[in-house]
VEXDREN-2710 file (C-alpha; in Angstrom, 1 decimal):
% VEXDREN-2710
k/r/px/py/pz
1/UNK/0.0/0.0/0.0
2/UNK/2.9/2.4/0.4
3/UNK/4.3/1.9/-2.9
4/UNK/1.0/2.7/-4.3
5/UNK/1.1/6.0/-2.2
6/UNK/4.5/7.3/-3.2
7/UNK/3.8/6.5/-6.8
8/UNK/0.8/8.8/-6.7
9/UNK/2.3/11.3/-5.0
10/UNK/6.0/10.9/-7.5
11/UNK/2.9/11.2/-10.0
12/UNK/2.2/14.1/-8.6
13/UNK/5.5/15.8/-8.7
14/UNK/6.0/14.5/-12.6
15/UNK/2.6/16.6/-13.7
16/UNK/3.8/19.3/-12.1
17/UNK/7.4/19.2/-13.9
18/UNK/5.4/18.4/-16.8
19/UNK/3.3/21.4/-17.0
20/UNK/6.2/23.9/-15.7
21/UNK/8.4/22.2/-19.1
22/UNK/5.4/23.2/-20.9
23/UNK/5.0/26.5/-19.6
24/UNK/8.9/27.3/-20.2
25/UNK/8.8/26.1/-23.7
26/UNK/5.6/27.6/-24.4
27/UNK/6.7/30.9/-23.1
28/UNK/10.6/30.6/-25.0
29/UNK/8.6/30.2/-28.6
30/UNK/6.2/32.8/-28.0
31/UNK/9.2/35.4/-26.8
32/UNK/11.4/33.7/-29.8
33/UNK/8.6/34.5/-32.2
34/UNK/8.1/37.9/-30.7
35/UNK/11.8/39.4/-30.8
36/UNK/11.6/38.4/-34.7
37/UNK/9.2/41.2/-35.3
38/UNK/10.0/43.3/-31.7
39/UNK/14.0/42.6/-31.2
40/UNK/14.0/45.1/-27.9
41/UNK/12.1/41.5/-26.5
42/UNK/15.5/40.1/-26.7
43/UNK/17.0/41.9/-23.8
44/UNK/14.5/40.0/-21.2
45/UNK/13.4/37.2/-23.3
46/UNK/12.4/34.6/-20.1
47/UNK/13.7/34.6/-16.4
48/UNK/16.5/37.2/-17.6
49/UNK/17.8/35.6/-20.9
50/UNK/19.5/38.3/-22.1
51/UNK/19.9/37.5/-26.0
52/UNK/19.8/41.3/-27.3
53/UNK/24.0/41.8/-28.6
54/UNK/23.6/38.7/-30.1
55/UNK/20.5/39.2/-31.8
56/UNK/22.4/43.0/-32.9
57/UNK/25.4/41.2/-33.8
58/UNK/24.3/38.8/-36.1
59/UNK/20.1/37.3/-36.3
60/UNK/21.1/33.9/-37.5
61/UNK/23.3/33.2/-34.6
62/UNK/20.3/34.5/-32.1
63/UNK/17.8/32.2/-34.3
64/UNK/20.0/29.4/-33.8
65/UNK/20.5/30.0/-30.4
66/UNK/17.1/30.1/-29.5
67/UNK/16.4/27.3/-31.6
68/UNK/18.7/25.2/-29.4
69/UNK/17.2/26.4/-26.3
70/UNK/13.6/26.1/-27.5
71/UNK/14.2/22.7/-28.4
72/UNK/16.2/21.5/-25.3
73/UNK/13.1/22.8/-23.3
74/UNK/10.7/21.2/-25.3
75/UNK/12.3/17.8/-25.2
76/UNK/12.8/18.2/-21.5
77/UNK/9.0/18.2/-21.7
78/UNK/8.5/15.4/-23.6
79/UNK/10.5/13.5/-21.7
80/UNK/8.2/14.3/-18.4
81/UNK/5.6/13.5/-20.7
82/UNK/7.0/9.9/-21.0
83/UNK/7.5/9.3/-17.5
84/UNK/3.9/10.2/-17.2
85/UNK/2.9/7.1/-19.5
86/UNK/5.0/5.0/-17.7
87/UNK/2.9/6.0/-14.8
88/UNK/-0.3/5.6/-16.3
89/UNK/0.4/1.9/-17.6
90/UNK/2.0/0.8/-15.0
91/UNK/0.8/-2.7/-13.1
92/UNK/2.3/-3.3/-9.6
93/UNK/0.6/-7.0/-10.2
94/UNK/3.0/-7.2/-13.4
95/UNK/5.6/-4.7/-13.6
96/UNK/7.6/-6.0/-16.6
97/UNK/5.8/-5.7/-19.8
98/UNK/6.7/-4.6/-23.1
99/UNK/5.1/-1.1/-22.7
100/UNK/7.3/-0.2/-20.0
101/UNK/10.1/-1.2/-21.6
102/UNK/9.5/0.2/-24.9
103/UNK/8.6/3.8/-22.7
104/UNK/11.5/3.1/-20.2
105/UNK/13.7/2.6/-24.3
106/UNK/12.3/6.1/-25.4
107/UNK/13.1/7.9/-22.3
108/UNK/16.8/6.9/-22.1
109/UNK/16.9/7.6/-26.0
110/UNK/15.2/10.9/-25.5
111/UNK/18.2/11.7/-22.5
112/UNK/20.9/11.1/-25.0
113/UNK/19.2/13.4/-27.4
114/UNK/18.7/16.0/-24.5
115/UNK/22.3/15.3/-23.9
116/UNK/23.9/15.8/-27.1
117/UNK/21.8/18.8/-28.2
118/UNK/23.0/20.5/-25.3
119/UNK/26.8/19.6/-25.6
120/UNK/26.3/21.3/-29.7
121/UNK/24.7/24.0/-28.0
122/UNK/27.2/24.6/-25.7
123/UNK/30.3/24.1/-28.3
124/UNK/28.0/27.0/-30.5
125/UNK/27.7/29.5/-27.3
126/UNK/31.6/29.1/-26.7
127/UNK/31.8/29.9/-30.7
128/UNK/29.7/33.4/-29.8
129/UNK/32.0/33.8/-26.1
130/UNK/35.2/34.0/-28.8
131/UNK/33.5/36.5/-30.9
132/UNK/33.0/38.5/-27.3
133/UNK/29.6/38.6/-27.4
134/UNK/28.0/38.0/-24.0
135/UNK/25.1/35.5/-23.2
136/UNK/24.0/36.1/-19.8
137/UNK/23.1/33.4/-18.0
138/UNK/22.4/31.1/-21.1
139/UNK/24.0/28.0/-19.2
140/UNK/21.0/27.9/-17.0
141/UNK/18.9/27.5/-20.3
142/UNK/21.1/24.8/-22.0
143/UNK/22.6/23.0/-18.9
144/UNK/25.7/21.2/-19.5
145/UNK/24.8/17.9/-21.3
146/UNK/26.9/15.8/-19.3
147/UNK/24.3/14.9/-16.7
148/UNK/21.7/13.9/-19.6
149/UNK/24.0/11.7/-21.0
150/UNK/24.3/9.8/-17.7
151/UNK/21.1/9.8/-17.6
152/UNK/20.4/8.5/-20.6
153/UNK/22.9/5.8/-20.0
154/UNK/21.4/4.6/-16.6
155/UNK/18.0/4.5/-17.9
156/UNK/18.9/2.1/-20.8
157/UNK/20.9/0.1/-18.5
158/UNK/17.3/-0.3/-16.5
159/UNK/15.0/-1.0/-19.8
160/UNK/18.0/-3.6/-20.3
161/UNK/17.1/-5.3/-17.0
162/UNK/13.0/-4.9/-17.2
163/UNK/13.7/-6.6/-20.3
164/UNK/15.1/-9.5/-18.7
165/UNK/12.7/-9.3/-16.3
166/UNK/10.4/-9.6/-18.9
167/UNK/11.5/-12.8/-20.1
168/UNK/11.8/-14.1/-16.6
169/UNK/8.4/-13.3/-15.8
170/UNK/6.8/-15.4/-19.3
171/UNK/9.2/-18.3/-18.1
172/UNK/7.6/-18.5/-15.0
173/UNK/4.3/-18.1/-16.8
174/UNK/4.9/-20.5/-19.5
175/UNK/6.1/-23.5/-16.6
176/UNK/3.0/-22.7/-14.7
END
């Protein structure tokens, strides 16, 4: 009965990263889509992203830019979105099925994305740094990379296992 209770409440916490992922996204495009037509926008585009000399300096760069960081944002959601699902078919009766493990796949794949994209975003914003135009704060936006990547490793490591599991569990089923 406790597991079922801190699942609902880790549920609980996951809709609420959810929504906030959505939020941020939501709000980087619209601000992204504003600046194109408004470019004073750029100097606060979201929680002090400060994109402005950039944008000045050369609109392709600051397109690309945001494009990273829109992106990174909305993948973040997506994957909260996935850990939703998992919690939505998941059986406590039957924890290893093929659904978990095929959600469990996408979410590890979906880290290594999250991870890569950021590591090319950070190897473009050290490209700008060199051309001495400042980003304030845009680490906060695009985190390091590193994390997601260990991440992304970890959770494959675990669809690895359900999967065994998996097989384990029709074993048992089939000798019954």
């Amino acid at each position: 009965m406790k597991t079922k209770k801190n699942l609902s409440v880790l549920s609980v916490v996951v809709w609420i990263l959810f929504i906030g992922s959505c939020i941020k996204a939501g709000a980087l495009t619209f601000t992204f889509i504003m600046t194109l037509y408004n470019p004073d926008g750029a100097k606060n585009l979201y929680e002090g992203l400060n994109l402005f000399e950039l944008y000045q300096t050369n609109v392709n760069a600051y397109k690309l830019m945001m494009s990273f960081i829109i992106f990174l944002a909305g993948y973040k959601a997506y994957l909260a979105f996935l850990v939703i699902r998992i919690f939505r078919k998941l059986n406590l009766k039957a924890p290893f099925s093929e659904a978990i493990i095929q959600l469990i796949t996408q979410i590890s794949y979906s880290a290594f994305a999250i991870g890569i994209l950021s590591l090319l975003a950070i190897s473009y914003s050290e490209n700008i740094f060199k051309k001495d135009i400042p980003l304030s704060n845009i680490y906060d936006f695009i985190g390091s990379g590193a994390e997601y990547l260990f991440f992304g490793g970890i959770i494959f490591i675990i669809a690895q296992v359900f999967k065994r599991g998996i097989e384990i569990q029709t074993e048992n089923d089939l000798t019954i």
